[in-house]
py3Dmol code that shows the C-alpha trace and the ligand (Angstrom):
import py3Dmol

protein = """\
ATOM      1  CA  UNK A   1      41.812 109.158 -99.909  1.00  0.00           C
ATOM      2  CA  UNK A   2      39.083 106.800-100.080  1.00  0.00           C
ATOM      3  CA  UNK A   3      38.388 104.720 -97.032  1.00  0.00           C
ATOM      4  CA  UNK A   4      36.558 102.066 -99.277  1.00  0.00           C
ATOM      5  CA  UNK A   5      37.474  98.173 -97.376  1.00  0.00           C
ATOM      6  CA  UNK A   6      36.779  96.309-100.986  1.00  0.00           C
ATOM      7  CA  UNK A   7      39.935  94.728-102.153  1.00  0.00           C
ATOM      8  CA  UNK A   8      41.592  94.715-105.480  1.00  0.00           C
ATOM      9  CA  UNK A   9      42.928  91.752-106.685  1.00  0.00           C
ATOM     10  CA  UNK A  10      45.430  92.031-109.633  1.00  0.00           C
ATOM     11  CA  UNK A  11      46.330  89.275-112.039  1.00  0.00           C
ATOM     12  CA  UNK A  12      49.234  88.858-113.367  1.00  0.00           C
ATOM     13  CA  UNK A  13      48.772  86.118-116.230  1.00  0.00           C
ATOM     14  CA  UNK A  14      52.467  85.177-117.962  1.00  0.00           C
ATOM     15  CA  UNK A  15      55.057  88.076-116.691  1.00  0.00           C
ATOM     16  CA  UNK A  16      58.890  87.254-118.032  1.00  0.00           C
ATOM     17  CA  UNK A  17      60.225  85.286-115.178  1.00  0.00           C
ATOM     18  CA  UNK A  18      58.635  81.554-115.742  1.00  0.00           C
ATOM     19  CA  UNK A  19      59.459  79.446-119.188  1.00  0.00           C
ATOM     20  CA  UNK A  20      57.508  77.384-121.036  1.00  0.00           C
ATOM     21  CA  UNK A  21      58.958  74.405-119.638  1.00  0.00           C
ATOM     22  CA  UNK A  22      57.825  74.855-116.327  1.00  0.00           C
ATOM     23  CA  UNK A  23      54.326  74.548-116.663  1.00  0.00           C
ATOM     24  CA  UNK A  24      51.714  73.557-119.261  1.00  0.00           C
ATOM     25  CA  UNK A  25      49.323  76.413-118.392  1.00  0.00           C
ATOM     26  CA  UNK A  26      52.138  79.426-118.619  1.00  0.00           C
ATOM     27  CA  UNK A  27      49.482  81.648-121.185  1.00  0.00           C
ATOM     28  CA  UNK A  28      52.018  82.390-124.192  1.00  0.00           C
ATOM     29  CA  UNK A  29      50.370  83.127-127.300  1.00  0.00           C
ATOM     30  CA  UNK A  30      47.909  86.195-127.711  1.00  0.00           C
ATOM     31  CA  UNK A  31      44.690  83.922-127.186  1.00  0.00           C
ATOM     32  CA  UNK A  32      46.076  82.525-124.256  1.00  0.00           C
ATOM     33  CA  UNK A  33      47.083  85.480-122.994  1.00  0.00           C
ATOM     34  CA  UNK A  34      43.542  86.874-123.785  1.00  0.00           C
ATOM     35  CA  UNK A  35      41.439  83.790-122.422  1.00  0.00           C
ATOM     36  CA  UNK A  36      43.581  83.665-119.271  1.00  0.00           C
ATOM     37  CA  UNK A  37      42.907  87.899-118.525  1.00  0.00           C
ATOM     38  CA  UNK A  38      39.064  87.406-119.615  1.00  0.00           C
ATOM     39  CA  UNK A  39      39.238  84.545-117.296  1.00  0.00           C
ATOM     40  CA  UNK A  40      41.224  86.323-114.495  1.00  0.00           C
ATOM     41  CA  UNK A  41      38.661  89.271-114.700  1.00  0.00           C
ATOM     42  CA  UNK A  42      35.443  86.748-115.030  1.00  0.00           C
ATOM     43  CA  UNK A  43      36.820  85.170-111.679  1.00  0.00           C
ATOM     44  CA  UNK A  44      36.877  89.118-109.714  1.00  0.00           C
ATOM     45  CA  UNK A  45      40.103  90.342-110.671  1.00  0.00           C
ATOM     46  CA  UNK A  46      39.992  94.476-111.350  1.00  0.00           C
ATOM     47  CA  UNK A  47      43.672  94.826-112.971  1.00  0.00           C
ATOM     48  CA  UNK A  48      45.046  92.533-115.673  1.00  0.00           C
ATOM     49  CA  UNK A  49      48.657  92.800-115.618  1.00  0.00           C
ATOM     50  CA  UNK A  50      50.099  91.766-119.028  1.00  0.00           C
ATOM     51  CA  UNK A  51      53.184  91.105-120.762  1.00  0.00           C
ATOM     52  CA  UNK A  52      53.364  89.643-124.379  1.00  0.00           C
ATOM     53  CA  UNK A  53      55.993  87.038-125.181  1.00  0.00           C
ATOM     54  CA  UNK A  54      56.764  85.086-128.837  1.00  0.00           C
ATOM     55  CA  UNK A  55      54.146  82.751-129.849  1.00  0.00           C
ATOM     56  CA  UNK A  56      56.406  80.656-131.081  1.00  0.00           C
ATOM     57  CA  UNK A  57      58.843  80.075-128.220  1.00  0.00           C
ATOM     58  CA  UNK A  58      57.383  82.067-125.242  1.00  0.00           C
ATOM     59  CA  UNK A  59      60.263  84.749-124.825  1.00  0.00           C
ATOM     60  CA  UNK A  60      59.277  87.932-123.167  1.00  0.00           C
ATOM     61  CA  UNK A  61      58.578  90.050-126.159  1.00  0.00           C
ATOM     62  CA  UNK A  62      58.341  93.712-125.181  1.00  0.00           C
ATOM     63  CA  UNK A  63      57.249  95.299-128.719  1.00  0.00           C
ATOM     64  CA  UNK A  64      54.158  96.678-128.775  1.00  0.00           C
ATOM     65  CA  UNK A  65      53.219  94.884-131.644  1.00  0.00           C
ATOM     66  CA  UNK A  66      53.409  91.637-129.676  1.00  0.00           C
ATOM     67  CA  UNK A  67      50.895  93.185-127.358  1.00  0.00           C
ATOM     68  CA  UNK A  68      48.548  94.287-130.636  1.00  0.00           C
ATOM     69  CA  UNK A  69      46.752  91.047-131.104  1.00  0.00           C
ATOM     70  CA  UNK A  70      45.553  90.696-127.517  1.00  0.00           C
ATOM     71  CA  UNK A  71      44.684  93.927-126.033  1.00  0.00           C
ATOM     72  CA  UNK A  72      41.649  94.758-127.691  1.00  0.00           C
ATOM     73  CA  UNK A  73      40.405  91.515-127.869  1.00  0.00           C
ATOM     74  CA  UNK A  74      40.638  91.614-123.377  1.00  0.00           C
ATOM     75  CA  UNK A  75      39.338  95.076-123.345  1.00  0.00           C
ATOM     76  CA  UNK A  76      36.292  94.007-125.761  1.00  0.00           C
ATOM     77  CA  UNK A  77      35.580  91.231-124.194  1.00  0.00           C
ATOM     78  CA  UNK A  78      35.933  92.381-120.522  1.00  0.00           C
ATOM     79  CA  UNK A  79      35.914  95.643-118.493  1.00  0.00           C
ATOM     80  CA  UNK A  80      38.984  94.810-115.743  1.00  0.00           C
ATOM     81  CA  UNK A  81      41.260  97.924-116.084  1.00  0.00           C
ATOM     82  CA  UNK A  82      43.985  97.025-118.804  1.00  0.00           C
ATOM     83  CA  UNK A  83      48.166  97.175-116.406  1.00  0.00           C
ATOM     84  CA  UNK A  84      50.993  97.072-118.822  1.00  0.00           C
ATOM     85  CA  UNK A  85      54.252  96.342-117.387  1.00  0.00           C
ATOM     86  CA  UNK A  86      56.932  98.775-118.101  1.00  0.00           C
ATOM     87  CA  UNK A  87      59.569  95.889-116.699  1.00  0.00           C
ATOM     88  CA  UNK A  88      59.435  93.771-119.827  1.00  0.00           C
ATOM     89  CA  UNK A  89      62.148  91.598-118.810  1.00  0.00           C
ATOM     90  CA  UNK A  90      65.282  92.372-116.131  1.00  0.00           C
ATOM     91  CA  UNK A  91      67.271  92.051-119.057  1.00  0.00           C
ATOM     92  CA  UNK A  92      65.834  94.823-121.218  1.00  0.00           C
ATOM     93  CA  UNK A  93      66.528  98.620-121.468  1.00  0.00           C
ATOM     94  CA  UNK A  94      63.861 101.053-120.079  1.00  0.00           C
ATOM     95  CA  UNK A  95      63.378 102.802-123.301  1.00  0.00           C
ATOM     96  CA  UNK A  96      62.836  99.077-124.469  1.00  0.00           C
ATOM     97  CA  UNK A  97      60.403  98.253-121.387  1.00  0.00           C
ATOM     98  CA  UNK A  98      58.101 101.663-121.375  1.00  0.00           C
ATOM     99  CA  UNK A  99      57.395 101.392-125.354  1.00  0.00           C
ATOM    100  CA  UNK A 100      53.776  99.789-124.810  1.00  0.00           C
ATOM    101  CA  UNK A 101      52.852 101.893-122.517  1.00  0.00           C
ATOM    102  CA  UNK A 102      53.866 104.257-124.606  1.00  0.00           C
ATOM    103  CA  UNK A 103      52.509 103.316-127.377  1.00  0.00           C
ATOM    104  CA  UNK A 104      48.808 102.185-126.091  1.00  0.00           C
ATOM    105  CA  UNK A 105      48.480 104.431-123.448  1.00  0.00           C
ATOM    106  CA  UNK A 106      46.723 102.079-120.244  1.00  0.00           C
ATOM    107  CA  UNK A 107      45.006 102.838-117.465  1.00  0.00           C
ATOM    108  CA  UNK A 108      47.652 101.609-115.586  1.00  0.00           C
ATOM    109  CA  UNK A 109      51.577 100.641-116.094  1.00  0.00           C
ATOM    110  CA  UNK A 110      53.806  98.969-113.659  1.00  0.00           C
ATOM    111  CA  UNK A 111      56.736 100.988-112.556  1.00  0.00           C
ATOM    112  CA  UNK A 112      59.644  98.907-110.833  1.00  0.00           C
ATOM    113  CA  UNK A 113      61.385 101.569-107.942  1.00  0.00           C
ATOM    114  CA  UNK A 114      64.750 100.890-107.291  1.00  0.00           C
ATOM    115  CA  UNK A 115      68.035  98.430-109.360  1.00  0.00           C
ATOM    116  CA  UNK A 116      68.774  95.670-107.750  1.00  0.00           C
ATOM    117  CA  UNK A 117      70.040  91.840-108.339  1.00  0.00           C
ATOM    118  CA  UNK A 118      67.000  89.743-109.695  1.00  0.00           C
ATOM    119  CA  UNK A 119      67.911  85.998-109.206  1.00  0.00           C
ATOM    120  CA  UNK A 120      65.947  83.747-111.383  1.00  0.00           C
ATOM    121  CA  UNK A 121      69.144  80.866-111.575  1.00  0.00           C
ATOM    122  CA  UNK A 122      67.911  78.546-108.327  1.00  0.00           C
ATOM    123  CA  UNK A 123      64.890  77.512-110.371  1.00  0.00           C
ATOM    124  CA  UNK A 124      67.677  76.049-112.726  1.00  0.00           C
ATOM    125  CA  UNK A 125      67.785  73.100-110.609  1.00  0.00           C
ATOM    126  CA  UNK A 126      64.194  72.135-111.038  1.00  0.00           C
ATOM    127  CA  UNK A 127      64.844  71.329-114.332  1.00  0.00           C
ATOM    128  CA  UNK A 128      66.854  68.606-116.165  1.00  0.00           C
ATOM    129  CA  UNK A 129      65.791  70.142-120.408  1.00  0.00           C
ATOM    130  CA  UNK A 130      64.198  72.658-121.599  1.00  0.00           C
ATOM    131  CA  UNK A 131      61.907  72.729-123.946  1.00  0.00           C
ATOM    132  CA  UNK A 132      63.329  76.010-126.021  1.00  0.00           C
ATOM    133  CA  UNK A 133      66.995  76.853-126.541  1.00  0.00           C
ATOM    134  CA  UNK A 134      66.819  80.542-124.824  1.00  0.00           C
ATOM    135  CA  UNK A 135      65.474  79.371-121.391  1.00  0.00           C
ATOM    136  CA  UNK A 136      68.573  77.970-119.824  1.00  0.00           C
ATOM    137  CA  UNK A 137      70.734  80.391-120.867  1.00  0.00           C
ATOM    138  CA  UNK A 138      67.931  82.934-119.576  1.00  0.00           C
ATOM    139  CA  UNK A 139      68.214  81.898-116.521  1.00  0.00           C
ATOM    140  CA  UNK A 140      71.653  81.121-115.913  1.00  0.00           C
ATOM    141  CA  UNK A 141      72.170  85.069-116.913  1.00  0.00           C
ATOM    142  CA  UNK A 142      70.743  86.122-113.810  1.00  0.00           C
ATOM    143  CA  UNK A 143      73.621  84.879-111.933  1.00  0.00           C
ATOM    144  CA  UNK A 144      75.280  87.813-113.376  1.00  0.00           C
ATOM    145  CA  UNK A 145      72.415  90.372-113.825  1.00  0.00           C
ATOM    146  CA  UNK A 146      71.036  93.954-112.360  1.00  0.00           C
ATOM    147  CA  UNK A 147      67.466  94.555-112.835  1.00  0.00           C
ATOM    148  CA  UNK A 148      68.127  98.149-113.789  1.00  0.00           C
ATOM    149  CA  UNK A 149      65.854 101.252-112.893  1.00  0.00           C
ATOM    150  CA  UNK A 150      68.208 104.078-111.694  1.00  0.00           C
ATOM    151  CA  UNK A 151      66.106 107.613-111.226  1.00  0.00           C
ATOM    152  CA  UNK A 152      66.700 108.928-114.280  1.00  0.00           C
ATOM    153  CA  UNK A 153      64.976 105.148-115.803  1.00  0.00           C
ATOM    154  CA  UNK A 154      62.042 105.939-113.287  1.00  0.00           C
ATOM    155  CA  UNK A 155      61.749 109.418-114.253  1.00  0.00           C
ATOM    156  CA  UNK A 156      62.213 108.361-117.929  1.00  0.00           C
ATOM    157  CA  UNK A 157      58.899 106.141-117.568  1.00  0.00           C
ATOM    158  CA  UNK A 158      57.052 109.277-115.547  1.00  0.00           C
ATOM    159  CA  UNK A 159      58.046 111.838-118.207  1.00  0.00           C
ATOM    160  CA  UNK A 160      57.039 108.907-120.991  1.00  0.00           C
ATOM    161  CA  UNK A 161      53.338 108.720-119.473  1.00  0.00           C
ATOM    162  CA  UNK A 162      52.911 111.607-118.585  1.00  0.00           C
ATOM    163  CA  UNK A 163      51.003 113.352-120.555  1.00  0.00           C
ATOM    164  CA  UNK A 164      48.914 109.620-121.247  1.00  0.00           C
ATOM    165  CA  UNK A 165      46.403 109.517-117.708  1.00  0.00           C
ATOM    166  CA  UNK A 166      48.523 106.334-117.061  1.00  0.00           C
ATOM    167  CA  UNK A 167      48.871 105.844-113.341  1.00  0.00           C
ATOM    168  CA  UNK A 168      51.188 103.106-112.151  1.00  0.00           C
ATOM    169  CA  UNK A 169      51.813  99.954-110.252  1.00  0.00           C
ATOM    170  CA  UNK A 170      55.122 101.097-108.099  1.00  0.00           C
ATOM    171  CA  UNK A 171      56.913  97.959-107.332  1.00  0.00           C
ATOM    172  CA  UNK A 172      58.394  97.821-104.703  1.00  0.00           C
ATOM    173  CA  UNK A 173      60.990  94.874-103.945  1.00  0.00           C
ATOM    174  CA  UNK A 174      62.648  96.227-100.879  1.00  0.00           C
ATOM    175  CA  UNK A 175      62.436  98.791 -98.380  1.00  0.00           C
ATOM    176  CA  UNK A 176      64.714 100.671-100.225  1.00  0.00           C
ATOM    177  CA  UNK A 177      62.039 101.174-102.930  1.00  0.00           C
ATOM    178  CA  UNK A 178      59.989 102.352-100.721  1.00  0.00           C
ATOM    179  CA  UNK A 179      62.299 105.810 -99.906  1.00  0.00           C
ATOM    180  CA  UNK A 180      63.086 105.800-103.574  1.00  0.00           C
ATOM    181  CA  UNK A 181      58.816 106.415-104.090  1.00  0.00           C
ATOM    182  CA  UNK A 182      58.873 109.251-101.388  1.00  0.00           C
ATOM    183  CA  UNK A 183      61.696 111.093-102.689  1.00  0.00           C
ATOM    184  CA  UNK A 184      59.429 111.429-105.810  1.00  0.00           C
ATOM    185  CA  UNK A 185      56.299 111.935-103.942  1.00  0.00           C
ATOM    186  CA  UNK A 186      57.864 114.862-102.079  1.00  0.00           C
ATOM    187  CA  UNK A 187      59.216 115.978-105.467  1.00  0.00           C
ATOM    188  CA  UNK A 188      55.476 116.247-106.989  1.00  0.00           C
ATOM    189  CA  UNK A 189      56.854 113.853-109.595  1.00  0.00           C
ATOM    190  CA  UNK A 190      53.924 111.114-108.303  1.00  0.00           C
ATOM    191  CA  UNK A 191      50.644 111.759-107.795  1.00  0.00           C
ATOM    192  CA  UNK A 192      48.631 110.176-104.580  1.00  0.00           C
ATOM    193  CA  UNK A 193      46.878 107.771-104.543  1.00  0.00           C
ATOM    194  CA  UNK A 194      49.901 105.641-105.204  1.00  0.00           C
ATOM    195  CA  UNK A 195      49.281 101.442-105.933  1.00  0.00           C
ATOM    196  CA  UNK A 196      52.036 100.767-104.057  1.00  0.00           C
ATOM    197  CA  UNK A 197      52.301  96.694-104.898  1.00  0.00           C
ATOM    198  CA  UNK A 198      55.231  95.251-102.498  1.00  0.00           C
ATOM    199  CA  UNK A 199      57.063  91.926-104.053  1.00  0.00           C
ATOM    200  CA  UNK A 200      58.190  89.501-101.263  1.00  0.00           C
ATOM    201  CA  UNK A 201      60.280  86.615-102.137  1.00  0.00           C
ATOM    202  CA  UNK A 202      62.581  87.464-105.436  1.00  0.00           C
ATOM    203  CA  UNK A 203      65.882  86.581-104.433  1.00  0.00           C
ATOM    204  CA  UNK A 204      67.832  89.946-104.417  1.00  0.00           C
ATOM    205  CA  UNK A 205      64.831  91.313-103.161  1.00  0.00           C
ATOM    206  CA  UNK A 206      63.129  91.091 -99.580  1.00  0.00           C
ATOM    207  CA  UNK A 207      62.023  87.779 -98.065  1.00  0.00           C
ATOM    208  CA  UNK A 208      58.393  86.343 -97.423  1.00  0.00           C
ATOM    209  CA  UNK A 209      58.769  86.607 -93.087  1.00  0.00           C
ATOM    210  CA  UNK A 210      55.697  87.959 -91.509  1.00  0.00           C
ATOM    211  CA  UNK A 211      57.914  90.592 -90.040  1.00  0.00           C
ATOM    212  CA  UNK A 212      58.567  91.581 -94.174  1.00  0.00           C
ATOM    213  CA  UNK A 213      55.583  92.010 -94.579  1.00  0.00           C
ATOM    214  CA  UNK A 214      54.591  94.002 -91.124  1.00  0.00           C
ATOM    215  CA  UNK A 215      57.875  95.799 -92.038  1.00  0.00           C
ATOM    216  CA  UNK A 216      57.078  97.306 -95.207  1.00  0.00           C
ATOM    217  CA  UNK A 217      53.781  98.137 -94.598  1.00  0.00           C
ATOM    218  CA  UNK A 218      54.471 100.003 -91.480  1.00  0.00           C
ATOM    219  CA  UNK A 219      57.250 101.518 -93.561  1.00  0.00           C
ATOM    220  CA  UNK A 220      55.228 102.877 -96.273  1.00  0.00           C
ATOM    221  CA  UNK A 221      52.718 104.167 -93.616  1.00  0.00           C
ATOM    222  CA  UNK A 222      55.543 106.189 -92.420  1.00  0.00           C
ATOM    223  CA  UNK A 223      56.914 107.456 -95.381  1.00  0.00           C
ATOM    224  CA  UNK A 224      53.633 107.834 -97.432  1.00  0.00           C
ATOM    225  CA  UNK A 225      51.218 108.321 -95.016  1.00  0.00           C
ATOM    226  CA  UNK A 226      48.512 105.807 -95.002  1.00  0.00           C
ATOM    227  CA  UNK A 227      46.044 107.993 -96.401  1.00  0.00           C
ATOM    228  CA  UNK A 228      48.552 108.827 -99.496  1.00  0.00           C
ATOM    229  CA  UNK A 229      48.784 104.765-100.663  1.00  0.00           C
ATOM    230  CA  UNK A 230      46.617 101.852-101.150  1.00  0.00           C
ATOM    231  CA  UNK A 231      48.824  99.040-100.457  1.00  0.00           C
ATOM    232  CA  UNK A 232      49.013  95.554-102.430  1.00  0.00           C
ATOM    233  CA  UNK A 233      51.148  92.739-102.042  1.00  0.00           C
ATOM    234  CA  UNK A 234      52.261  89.955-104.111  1.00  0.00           C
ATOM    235  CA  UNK A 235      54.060  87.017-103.006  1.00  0.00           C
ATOM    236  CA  UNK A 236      56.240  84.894-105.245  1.00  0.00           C
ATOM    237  CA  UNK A 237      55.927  81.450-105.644  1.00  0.00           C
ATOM    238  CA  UNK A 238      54.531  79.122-102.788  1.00  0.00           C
ATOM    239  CA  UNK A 239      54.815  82.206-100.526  1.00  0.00           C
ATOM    240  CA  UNK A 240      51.762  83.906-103.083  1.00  0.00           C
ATOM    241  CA  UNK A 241      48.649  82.480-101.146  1.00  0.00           C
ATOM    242  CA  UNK A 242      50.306  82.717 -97.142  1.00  0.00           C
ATOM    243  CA  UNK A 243      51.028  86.350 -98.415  1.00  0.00           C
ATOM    244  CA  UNK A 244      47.733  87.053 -99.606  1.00  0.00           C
ATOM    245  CA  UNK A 245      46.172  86.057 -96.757  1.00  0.00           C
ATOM    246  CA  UNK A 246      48.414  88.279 -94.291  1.00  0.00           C
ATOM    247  CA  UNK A 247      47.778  90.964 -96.003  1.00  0.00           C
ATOM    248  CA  UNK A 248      44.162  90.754 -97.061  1.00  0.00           C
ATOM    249  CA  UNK A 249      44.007  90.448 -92.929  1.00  0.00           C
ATOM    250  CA  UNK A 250      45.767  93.798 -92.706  1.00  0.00           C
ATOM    251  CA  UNK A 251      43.678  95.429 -94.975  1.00  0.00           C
ATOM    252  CA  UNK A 252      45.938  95.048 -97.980  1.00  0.00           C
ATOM    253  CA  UNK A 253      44.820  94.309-102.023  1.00  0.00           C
ATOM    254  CA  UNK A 254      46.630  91.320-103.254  1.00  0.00           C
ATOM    255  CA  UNK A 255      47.834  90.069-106.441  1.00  0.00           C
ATOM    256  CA  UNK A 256      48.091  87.057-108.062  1.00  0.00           C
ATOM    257  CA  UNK A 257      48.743  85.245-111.246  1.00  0.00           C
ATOM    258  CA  UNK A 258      51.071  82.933-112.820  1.00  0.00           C
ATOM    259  CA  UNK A 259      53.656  85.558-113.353  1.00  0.00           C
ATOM    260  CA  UNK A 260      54.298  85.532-109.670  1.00  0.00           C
ATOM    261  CA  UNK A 261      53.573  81.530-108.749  1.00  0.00           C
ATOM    262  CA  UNK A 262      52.442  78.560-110.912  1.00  0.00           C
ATOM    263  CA  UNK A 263      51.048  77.105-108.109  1.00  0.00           C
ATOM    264  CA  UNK A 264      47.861  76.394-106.930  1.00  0.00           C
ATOM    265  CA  UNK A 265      49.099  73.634-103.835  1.00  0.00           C
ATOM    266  CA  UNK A 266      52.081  72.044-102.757  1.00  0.00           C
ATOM    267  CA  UNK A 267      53.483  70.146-105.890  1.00  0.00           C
ATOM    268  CA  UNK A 268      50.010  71.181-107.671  1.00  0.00           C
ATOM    269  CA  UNK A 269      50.329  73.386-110.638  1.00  0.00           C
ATOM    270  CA  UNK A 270      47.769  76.019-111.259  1.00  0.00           C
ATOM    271  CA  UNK A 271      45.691  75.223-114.593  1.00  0.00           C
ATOM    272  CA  UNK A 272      44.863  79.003-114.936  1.00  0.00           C
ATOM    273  CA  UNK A 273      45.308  82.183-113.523  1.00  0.00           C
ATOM    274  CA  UNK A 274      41.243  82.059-112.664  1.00  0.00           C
ATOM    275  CA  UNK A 275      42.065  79.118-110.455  1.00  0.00           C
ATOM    276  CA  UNK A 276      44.639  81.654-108.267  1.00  0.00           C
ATOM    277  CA  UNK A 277      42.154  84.666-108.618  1.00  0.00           C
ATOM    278  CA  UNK A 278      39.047  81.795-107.058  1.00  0.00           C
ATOM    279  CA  UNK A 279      41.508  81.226-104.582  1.00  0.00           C
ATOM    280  CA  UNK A 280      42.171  84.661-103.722  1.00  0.00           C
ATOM    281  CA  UNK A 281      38.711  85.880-103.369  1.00  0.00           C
ATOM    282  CA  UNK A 282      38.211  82.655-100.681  1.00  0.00           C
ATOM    283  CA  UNK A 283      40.697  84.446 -98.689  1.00  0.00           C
ATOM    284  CA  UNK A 284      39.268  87.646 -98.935  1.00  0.00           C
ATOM    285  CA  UNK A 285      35.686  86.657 -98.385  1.00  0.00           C
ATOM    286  CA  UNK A 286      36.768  84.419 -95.693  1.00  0.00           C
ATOM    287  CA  UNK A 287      38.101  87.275 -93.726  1.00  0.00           C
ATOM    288  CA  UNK A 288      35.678  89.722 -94.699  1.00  0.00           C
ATOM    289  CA  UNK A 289      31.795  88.035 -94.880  1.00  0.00           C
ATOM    290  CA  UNK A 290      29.157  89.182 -96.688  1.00  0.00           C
ATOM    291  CA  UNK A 291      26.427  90.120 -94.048  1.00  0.00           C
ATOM    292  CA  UNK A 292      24.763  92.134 -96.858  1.00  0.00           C
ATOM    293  CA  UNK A 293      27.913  94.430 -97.213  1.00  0.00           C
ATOM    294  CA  UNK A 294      28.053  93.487-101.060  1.00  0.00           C
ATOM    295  CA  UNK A 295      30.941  91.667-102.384  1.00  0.00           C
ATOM    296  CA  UNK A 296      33.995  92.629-100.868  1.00  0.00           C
ATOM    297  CA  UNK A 297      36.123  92.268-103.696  1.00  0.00           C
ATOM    298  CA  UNK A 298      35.757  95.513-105.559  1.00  0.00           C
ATOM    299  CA  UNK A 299      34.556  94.897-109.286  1.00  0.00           C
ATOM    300  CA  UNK A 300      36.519  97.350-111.915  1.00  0.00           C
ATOM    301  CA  UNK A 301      34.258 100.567-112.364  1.00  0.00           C
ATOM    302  CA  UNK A 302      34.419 100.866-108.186  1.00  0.00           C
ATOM    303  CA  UNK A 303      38.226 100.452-108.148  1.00  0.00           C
ATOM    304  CA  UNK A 304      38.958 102.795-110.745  1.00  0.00           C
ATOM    305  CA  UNK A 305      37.187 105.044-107.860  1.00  0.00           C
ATOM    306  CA  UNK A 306      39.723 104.046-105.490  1.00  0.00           C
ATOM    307  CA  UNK A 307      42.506 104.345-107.745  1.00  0.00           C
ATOM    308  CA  UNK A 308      41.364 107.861-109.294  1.00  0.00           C
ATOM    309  CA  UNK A 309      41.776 106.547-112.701  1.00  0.00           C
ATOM    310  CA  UNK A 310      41.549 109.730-115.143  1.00  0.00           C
ATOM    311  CA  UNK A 311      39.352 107.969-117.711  1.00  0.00           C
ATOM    312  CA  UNK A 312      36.254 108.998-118.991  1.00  0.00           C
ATOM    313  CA  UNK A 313      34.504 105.673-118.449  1.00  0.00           C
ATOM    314  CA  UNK A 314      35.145 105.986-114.619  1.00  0.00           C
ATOM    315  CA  UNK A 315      32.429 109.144-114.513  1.00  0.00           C
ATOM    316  CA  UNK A 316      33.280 108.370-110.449  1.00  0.00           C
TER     317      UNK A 316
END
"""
ligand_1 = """\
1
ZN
Zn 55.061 91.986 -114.588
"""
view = py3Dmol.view(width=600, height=400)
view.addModel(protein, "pdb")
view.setStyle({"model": 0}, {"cartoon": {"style": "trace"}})
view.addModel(ligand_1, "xyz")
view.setStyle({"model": 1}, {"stick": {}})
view.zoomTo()
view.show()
């Protein structure tokens, strides 16, 4: 596949695992969630990854008309390639969670690899109120809860796409995942180049040790073959920059976003997912200078190159 060295930074701007409580900037309505993905994109991210939650109380909302109001405004208004996550929420059904990709057929859908436990409780502690009546109960449910995506979920998402040009985001949260993607490589039922994005520090999922990180990647070369993936990584919480960093040093694409951390510093919130993306590309171009090599954070019409995305608009 293509040897290109520009890096793809993803965004993830509100995800389903923080509440409005925690922080200020969490995007919830449709404009924020627009403004923060125009943003994200304005600051060098190539993928928006979106989920759509309740204006009113800032639930995870999976229907796809809570997605109406803001994805044309982001695609109108900017030209990073449009992710939709098929996870929804841990607590939602699959049929549930694939319905806007589905429905608005993206370049791009997340596709989570493998069940497992999806802790959100510890944060509980943080937190004396809450601002809305379903985020403490939210969170205490994950005490009790498996993230569900058996293989016939993951093949019910594949079959659901299929036929769409919708390429996915295969998150992987353990090494596990990572078998559970080459048993459907070697079935034909995924396509190279796989995204493969790896998620260090969920609890019930792997940690955020260096030796994680060296460990999945090395896995995935083995399993994949290197020239089969382009690898990203996204580390949750204060782990998201120190992640970032090892892997943008290893040749990795990197995500970011206040899905996966609302931080910007120690005890500093993030104000906006363009702050994390700004912070991001610092890494990047700090490992990687210019020395008239361009910008080595690939803008969207080159990464949808990397990524073979099927789209007319990507003539390359
Ligand atoms: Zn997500």
């Amino acid at each position: 596949m293509a040897t290109s060295n520009k890096v793809i930074i993803t965004c993830a701007v509100t995800g389903s695992i923080h509440t409005p409580t925690m922080s200020p900037y969490l995007p919830i309505t449709p404009q924020e969630i627009a403004e923060a993905a125009i943003g994200a994109a304005e600051a060098g991210a190539a993928i928006v990854h979106l989920h759509a939650r309740d204006p009113k109380t800032g639930k995870p909302d999976q229907r796809p008309e809570a997605f109406a109001p803001f994805l044309p405004v982001i695609k109108q208004r900017c030209n990073a390639v449009i992710n939709l996550t098929s996870g929804g929420s841990p607590t939602m059904r699959v049929e549930e969670r694939v319905k806007p990709a589905e429905v608005f057929k993206p370049e791009v859908a997340s596709l989570n690899m493998g069940s497992m436990n999806f802790a959100l409780f510890p944060m509980l502690n943080r937190y004396k109120s809450f601002k809305f009546d379903w985020e403490e109960p939210y969170l205490e449910g994950t005490r009790d809860l498996i993230f569900r995506n058996t293989f016939r979920d993951i093949e019910f998402v594949l079959k659901t796409c299929q036929n769409n040009d919708t390429r996915f985001e295969f998150e992987c949260y353990d090494i596990g995942h990572l078998y559970s993607l080459a048993h459907f490589l070697e079935r034909g039922l995924v396509k190279p180049p796989l995204f493969v994005q790896s998620v260090f520090g969920i609890l019930g999922g792997i940690g955020t040790h260096p030796e994680d990180v060296m460990h999945m990647r090395r896995t995935a070369d083995r399993l994949l073959g290197r020239e089969n993936y382009r690898w990203s990584v996204l580390g949750a919480g204060r782990s998201q920059m120190p992640i970032a960093a090892m892997a943008a040093s290893m040749g990795g694409n990197v995500r970011v976003g206040l899905e996966d951390s609302l931080w910007i510093g120690p005890g500093k919130l993030a104000e906006s997912n363009a702050q994390q993306v700004s912070k991001a590309r610092q890494i990047i171009e700090g490992r990687q200078p210019r020395r008239g090599a361009g910008n080595p954070v690939a803008e969207r019409r080159r990464q949808g190159r990397i990524l073979r995305l099927g789209r007319p608009q990507f003539p390359d």
